[in-house]
N, C-alpha and C positions, 0 to 999 in steps of 0.2 A: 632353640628356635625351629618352627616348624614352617614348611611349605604348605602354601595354599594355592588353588590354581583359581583364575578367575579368565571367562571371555573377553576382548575387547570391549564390547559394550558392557559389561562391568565392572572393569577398571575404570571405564568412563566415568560412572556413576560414583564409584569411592572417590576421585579425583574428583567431580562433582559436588562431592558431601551428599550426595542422594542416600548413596548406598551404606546400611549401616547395621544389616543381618544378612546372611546368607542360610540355605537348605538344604543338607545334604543326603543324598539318598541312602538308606543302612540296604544292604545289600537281602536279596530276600529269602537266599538260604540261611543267612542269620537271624532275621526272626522269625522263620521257620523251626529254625533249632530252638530258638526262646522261647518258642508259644508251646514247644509240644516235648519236652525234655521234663524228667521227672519234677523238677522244685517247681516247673509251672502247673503239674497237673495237683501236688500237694497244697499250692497255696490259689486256688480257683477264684476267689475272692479279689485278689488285686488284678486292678485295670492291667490289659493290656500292655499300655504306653511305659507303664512302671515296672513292668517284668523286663521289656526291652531294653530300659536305661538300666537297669541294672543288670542282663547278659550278654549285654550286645557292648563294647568298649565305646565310648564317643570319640571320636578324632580327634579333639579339642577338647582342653577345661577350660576354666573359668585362669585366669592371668596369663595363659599363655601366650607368647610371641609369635606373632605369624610371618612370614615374609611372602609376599604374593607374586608367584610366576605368571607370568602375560605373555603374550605374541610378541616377541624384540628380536634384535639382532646387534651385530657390532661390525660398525665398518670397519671394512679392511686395513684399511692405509698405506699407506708405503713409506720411508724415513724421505725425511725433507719435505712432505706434502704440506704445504701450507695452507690450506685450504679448510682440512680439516685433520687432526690430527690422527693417528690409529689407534683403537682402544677405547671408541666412543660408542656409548649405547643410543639404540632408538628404541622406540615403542611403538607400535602399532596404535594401540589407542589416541597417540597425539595427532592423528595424520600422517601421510609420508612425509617426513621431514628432511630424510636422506638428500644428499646430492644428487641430480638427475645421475650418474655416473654412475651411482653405484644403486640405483631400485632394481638393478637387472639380477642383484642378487638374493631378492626372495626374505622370507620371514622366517625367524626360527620358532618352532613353537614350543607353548609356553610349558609343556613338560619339560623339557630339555634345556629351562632358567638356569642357570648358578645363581647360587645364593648372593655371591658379588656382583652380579646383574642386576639387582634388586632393587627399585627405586621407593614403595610401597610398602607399609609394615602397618601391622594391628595388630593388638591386645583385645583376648576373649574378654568382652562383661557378661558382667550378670544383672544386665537388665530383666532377662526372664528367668536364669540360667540356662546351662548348657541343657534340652530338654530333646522330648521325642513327641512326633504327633502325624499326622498325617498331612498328605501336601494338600488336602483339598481344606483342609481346615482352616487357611490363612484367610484373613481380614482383608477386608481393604485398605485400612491403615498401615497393615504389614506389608502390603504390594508396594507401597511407598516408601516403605523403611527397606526395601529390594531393589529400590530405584526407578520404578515406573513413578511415572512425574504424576508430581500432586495433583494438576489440572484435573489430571482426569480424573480422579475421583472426588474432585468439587464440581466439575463440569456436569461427568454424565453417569458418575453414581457406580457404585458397590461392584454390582457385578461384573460389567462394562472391565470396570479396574482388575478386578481377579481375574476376569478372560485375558486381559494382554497379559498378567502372571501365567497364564497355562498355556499361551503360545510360546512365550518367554521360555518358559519351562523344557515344554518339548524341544524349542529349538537346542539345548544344551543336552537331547537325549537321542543316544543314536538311534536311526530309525528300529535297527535289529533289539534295538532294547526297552523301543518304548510298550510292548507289550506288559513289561514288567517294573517298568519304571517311568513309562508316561503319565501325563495329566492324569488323562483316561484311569488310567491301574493305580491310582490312587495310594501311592506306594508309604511307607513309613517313613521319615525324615528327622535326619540331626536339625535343629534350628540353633544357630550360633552368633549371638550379637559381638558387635565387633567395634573398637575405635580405632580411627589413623592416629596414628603416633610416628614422634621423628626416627631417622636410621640410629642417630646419637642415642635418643631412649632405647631402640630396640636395643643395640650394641650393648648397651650401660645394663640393660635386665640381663641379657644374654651372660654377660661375663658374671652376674651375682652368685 
């Protein structure tokens, strides 16, 4: 079982059922090395996207178990506390749900999940498989399959919908990185479809 990190407002959307692909950026000294390394100058002919899938590793295949780190914490407690016991998670993307007592202690982030923290689990498909392509390349059907609400792309159309994907976007790139990994820099991306599945299933793959 492998970790996956996702923002709040992403989690939302899987909790949602919106969310049911995510894009990950391949890092750009990697396919720097893939596009200009000897097997790519001997085989000139094959696209691109196909040299990269196949020198750049994917993070994810096709059945794997994901378990998704989020923005949570666990309240403290104290023994005898009736109120709420100690050893409970919250999540960020619910809302503050915490007792007023205890918001003064902050959020942990979601790098720093345990795997027994974990409320959220999916399985890689192969709706397109595990592939490679560029971020500017997505659909507007895909912006919905990312979680930006369907409205908008029955409402006000195509591009409208890809633009909240490229704000969407940038917002999860840090500023120092968006020159190479913004909208803008049109960078290369893992594309990864994904279904919710119970803790029970994940567990049940996990031990096979």
């Amino acid at each position: 079982m492998k970790p996956i990190l996702f923002n709040t407002k992403m989690v939302r959307a899987i909790l949602d059922g919106r969310k049911t692909v995510t894009r990950r950026v391949i890092r750009w000294d990697k396919v720097d090395n893939a596009l200009s390394c000897p097997a790519r100058r001997k085989n000139i002919e094959i696209p691109d996207d196909k040299i990269i899938e196949r020198l750049c590793g994917a993070p994810y295949r096709i059945a794997d178990i994901l378990y998704v780190r989020e923005t949570w914490t666990i309240l403290p407690g104290t023994p005898g506390d009736n109120f709420r016991p100690s050893g409970v998670y919250y999540y960020k993307a619910d809302g503050d749900m915490r007792p007023d007592r205890f918001r003064d202690n902050g959020w942990r982030p979601s790098i720093h999940m345990p795997k027994e923290a974990a409320r959220i689990f999916l399985r890689v498909q192969d709706v397109h498989d595990v592939h490679v392509e560029r971020v500017q390349e997505i659909t507007g059907a895909e912006c919905v399959r990312e979680g930006i609400p369907q409205e908008s792309l029955k409402e006000v159309g195509e591009a409208f919908t890809v633009g909240q994907f490229a704000d969407l976007w940038d917002s999860t790139v840090k500023p120092s990185d968006r020159a190479l990994y913004g909208w803008d820099a049109n960078p290369w991306v893992w594309v990864i479809d994904f279904e919710r599945i119970s803790r029970d299933e994940a567990l049940k793959e996990e031990s096979k």
